[in-house]
N, CA and C atoms as an extended XYZ file, in Angstrom:
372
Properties=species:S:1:pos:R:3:atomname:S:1:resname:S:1:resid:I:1 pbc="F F F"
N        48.453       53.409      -14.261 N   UNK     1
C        47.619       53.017      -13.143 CA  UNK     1
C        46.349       53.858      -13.076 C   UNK     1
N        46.800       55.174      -13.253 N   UNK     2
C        45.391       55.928      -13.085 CA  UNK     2
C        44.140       55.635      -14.233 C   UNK     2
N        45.000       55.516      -15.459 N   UNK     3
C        44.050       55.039      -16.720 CA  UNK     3
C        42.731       53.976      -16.340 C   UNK     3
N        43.279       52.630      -15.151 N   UNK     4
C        42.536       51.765      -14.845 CA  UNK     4
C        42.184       51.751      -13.886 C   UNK     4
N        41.923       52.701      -12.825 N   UNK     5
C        41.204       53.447      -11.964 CA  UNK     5
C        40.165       53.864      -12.092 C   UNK     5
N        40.009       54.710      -12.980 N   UNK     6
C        38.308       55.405      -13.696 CA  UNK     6
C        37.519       54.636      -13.959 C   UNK     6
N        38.013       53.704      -15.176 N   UNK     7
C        37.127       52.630      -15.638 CA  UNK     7
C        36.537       51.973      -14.797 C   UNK     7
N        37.576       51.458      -13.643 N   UNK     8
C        37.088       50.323      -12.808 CA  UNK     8
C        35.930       51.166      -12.186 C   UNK     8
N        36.435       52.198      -11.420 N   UNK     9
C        35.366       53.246      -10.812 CA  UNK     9
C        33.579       53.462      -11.390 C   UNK     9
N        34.045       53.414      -12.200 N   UNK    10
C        32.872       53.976      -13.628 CA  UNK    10
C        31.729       52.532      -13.405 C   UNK    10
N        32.707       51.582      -13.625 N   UNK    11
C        31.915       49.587      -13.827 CA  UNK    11
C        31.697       49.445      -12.681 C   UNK    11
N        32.284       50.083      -11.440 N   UNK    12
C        31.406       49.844       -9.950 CA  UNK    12
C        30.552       50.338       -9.780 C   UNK    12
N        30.517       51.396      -10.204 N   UNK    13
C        29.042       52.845       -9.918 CA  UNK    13
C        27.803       52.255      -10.799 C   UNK    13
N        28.384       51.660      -12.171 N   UNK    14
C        27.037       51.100      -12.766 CA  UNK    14
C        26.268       50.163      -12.379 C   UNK    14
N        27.407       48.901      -11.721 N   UNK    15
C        26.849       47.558      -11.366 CA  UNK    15
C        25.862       48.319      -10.002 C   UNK    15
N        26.058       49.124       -8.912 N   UNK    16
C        25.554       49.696       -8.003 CA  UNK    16
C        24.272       49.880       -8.347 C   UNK    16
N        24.214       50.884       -9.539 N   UNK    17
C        22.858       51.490       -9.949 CA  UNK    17
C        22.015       50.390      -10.535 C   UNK    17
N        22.608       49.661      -11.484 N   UNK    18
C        21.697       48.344      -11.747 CA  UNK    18
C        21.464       47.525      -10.881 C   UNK    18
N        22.240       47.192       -9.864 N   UNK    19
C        21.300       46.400       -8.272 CA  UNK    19
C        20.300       47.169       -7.416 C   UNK    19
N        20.517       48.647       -7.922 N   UNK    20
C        19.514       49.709       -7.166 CA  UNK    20
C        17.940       49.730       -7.838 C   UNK    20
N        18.388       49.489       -9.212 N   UNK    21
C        17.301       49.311      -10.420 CA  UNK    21
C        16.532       48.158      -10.071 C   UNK    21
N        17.139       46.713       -9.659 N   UNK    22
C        16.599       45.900       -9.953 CA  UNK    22
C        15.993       45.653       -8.218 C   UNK    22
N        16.651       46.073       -7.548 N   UNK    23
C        15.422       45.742       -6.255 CA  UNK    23
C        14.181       47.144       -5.964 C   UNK    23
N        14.595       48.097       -6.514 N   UNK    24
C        13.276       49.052       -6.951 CA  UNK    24
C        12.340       47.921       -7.620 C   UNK    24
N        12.749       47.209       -8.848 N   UNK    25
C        11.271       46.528       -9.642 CA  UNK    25
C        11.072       45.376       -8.976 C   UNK    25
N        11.705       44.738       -8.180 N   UNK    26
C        11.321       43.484       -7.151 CA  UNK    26
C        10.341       43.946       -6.722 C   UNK    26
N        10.285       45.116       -5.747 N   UNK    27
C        10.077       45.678       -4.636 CA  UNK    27
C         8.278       46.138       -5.338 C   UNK    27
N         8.285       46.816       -6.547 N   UNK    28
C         7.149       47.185       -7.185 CA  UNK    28
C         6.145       46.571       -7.658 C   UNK    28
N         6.762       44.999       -7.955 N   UNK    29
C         6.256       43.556       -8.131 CA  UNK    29
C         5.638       42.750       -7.170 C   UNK    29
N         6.018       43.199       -6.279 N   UNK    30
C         6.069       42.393       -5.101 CA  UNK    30
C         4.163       43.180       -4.223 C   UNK    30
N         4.582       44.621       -4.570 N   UNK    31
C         3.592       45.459       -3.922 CA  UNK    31
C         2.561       45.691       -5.052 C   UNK    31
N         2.145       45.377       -6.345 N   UNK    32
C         1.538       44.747       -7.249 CA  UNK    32
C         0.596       43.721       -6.849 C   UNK    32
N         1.787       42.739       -6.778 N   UNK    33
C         1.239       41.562       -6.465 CA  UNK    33
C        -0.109       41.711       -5.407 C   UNK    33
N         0.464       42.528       -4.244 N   UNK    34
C        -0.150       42.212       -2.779 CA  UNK    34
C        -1.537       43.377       -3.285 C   UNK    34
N        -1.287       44.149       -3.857 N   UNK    35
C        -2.735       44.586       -4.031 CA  UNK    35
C        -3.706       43.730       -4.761 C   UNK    35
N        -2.885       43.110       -5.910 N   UNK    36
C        -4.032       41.936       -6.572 CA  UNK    36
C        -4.724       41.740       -5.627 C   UNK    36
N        -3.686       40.706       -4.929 N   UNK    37
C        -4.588       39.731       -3.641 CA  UNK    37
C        -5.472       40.399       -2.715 C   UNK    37
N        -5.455       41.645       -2.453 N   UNK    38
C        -6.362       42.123       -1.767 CA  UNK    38
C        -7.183       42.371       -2.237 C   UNK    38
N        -7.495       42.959       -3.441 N   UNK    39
C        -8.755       42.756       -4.150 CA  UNK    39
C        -9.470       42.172       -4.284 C   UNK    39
N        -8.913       40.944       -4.446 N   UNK    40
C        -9.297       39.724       -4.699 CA  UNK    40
C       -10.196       39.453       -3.159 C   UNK    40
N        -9.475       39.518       -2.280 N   UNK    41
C        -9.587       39.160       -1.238 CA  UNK    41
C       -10.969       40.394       -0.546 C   UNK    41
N       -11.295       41.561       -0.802 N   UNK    42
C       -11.922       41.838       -1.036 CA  UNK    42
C       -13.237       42.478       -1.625 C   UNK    42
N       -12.998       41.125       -2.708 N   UNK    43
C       -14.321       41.555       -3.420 CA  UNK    43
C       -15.428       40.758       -3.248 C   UNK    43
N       -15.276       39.995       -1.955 N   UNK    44
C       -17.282       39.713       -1.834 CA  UNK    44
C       -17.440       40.616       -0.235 C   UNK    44
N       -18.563       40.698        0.336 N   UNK    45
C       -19.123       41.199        1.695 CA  UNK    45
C       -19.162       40.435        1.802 C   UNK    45
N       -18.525       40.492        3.703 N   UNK    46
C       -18.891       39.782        4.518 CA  UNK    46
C       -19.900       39.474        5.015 C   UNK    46
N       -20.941       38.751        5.169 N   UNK    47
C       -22.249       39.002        5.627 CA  UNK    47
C       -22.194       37.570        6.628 C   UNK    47
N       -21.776       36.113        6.196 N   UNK    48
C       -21.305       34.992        7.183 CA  UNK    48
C       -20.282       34.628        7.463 C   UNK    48
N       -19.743       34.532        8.472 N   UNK    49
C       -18.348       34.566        8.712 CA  UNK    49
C       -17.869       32.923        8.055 C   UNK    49
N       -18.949       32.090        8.578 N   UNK    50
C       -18.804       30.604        8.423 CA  UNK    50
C       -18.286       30.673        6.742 C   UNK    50
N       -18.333       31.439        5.744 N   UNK    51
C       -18.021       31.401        4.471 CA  UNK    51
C       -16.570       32.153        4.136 C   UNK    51
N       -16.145       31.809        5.339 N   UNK    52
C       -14.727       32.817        5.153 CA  UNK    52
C       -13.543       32.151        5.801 C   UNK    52
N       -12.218       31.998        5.306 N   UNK    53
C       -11.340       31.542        5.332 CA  UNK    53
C       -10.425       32.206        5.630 C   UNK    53
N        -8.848       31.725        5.980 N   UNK    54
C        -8.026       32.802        5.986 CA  UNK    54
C        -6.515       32.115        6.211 C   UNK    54
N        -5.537       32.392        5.269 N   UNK    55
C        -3.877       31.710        5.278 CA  UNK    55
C        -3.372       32.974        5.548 C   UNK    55
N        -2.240       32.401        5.823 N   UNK    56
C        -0.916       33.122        5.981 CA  UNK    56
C        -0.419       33.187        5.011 C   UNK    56
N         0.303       34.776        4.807 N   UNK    57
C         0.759       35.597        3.706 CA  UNK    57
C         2.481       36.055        4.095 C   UNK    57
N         3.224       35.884        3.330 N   UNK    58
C         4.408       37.037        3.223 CA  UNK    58
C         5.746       35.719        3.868 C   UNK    58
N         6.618       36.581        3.819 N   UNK    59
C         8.051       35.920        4.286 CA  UNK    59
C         8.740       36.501        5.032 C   UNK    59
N         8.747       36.650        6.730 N   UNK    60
C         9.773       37.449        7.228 CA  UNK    60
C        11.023       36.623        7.168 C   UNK    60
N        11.902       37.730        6.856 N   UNK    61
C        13.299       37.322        6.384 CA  UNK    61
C        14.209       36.575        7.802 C   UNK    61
N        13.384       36.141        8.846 N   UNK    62
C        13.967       34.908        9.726 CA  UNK    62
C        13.228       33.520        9.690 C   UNK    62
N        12.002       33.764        8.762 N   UNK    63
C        10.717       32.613        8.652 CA  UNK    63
C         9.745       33.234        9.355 C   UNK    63
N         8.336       32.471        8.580 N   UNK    64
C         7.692       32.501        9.370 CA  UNK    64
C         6.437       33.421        8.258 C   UNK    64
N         5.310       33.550        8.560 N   UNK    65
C         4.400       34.260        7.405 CA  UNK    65
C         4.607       35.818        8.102 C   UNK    65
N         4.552       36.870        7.079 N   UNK    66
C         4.149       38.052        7.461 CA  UNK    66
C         2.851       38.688        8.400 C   UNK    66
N         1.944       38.125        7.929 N   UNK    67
C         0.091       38.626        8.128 CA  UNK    67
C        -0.070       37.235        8.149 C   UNK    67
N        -1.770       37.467        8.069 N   UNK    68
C        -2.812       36.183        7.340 CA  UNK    68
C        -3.837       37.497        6.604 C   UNK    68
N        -4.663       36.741        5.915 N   UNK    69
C        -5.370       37.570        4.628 CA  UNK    69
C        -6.790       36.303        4.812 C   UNK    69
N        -7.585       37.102        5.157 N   UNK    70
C        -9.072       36.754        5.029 CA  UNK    70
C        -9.365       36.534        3.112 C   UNK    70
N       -10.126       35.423        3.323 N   UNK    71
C       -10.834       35.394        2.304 CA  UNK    71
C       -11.971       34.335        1.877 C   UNK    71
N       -13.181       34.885        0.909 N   UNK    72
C       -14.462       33.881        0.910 CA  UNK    72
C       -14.257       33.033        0.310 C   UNK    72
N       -15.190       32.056        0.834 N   UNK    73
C       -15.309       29.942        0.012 CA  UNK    73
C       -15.628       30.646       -1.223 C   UNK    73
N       -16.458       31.837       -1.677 N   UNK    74
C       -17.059       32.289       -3.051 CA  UNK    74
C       -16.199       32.664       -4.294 C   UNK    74
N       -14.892       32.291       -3.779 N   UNK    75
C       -13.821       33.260       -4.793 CA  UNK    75
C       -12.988       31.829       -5.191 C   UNK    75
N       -12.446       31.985       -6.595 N   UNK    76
C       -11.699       30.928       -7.264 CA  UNK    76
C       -10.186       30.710       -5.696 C   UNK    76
N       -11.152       30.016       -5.223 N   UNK    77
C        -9.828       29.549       -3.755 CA  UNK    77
C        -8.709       29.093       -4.608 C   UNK    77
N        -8.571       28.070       -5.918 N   UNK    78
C        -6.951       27.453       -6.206 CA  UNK    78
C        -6.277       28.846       -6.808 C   UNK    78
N        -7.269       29.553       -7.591 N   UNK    79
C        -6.396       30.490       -7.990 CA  UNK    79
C        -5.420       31.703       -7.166 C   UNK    79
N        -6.659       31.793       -6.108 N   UNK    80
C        -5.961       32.960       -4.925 CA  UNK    80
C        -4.814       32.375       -4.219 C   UNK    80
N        -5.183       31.296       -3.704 N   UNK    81
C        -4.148       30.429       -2.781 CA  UNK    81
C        -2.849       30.388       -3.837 C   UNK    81
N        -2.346       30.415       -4.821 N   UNK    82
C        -1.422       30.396       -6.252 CA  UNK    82
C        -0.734       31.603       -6.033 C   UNK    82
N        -1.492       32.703       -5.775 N   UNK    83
C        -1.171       34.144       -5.695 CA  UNK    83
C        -0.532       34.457       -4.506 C   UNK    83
N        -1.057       33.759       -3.719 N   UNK    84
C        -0.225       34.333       -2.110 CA  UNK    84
C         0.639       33.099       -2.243 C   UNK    84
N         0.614       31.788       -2.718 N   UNK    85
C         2.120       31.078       -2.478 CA  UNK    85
C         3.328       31.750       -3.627 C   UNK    85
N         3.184       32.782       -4.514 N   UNK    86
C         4.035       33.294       -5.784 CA  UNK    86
C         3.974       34.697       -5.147 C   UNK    86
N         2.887       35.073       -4.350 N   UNK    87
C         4.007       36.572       -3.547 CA  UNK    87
C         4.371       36.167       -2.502 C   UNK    87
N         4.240       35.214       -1.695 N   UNK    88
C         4.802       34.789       -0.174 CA  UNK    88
C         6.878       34.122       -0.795 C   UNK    88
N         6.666       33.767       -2.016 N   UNK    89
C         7.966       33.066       -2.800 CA  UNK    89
C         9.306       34.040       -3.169 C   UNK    89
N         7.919       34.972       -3.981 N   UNK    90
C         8.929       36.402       -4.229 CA  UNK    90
C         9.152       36.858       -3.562 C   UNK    90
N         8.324       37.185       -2.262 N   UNK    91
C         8.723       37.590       -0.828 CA  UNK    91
C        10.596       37.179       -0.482 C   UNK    91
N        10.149       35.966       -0.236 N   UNK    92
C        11.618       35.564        0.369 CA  UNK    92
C        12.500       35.741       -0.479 C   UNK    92
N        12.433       35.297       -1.870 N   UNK    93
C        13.517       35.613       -2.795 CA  UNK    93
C        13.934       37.090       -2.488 C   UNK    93
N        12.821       38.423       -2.287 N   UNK    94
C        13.785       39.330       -2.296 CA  UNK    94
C        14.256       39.640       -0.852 C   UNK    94
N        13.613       39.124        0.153 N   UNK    95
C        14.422       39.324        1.295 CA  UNK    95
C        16.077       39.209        1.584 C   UNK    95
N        15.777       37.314        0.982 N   UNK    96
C        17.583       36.736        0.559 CA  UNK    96
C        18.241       38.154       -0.066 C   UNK    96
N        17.930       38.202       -1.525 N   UNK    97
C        18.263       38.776       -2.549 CA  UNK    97
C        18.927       40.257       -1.698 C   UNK    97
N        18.289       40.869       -1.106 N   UNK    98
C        18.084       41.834       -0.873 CA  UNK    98
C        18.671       42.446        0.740 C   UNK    98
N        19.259       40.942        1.284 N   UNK    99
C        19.938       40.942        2.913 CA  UNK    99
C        18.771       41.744        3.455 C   UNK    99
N        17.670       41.752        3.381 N   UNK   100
C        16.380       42.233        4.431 CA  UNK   100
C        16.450       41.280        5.730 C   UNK   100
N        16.216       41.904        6.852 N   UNK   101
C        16.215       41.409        8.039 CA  UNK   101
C        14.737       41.457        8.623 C   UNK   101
N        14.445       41.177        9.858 N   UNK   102
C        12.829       41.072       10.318 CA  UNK   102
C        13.119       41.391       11.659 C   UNK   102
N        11.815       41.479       12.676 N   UNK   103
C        11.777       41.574       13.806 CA  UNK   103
C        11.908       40.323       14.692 C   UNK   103
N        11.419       38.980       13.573 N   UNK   104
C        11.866       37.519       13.747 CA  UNK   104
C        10.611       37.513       15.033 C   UNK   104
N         9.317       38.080       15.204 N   UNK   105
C         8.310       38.173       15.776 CA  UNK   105
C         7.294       37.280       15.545 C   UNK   105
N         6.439       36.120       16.291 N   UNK   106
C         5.525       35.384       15.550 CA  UNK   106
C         4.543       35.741       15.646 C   UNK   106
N         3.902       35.533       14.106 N   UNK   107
C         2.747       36.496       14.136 CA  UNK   107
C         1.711       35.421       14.208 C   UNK   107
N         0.726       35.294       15.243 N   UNK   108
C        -0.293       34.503       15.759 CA  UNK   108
C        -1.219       34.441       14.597 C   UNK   108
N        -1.609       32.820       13.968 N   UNK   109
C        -2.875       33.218       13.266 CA  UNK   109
C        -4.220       33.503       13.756 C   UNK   109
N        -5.154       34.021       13.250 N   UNK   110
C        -6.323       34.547       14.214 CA  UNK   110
C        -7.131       33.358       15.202 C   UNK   110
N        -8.119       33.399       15.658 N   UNK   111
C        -8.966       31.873       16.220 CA  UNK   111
C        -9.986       32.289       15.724 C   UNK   111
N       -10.285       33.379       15.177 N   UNK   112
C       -11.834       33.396       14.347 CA  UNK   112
C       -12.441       34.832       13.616 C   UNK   112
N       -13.078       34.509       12.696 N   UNK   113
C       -13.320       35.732       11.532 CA  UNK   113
C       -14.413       36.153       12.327 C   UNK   113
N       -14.598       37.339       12.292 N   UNK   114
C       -16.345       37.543       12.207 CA  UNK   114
C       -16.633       38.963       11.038 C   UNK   114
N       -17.494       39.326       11.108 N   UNK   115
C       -17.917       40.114       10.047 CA  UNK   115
C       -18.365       41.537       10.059 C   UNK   115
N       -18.247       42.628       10.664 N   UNK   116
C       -18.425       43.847       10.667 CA  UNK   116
C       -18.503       44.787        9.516 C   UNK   116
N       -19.215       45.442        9.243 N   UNK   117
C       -19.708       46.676        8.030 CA  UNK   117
C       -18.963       45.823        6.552 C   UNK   117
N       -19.668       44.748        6.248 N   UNK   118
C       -19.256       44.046        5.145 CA  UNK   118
C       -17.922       43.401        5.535 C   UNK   118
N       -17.025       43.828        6.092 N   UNK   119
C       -15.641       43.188        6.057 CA  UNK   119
C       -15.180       42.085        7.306 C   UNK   119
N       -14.491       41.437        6.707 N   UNK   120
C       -13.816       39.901        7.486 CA  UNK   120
C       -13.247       40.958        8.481 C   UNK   120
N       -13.183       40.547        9.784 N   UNK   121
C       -12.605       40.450       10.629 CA  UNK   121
C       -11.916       39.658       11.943 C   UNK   121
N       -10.831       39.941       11.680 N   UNK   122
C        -9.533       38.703       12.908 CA  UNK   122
C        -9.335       39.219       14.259 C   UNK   122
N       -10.149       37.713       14.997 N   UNK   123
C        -9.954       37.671       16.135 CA  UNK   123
C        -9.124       36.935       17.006 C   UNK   123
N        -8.350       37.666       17.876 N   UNK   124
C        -7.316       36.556       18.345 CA  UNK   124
C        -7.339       36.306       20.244 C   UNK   124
């Protein structure tokens, strides 16, 4: 009995560390991702607000978007919009994945951008 005690012991502790492994690189992917998009998101000045847009980003793990994320008519819009629906995706996958919970809080989208020291700003 004791012989198959250890082992088993041993194959629980690993499977542990490899689910510890693998939501560390979710988690690093995920926060990757979200800097892309901000880059992205800001790399023109704000100077007209009327040239500025803005979706909802992220997955709280009861529904619902995390943020919203400003961004200009000047920037490849299909490509960005691609980027926040593939981290808003991975989002939830690792929430599930990951039994993450939320404050289940709705987060209001803004009623209007305006533009201060180059940058988009949300007004609600």
């Amino acid at each position: 009995m004791k012989k198959l005690i250890f082992p088993l012991l041993f194959l629980l502790s690993s499977c542990q560390l490899i689910n510890e492994d693998s939501r560390t690189y979710d988690l690093t992917e995920l926060e990757e991702l979200y800097e892309k998009i901000v880059s992205i998101s800001e790399s023109k000045v704000c100077t007209n607000p009327s040239q500025w847009k803005f979706t909802a980003i992220g997955n709280k793990a009861c529904g619902g978007p995390t943020s919203y994320i400003a961004y200009s008519s000047e920037i490849n819009e299909s490509e960005f919009l691609d980027l926040v629906a593939q981290y808003t995706k991975l989002q939830k996958e690792y929430n599930s994945k990951n039994n993450i919970g939320s404050d289940c809080s709705f987060v209001s989208p803004p009623s209007e951008i305006k533009c201060e020291n180059g940058k988009a700003v949300f007004f609600y």
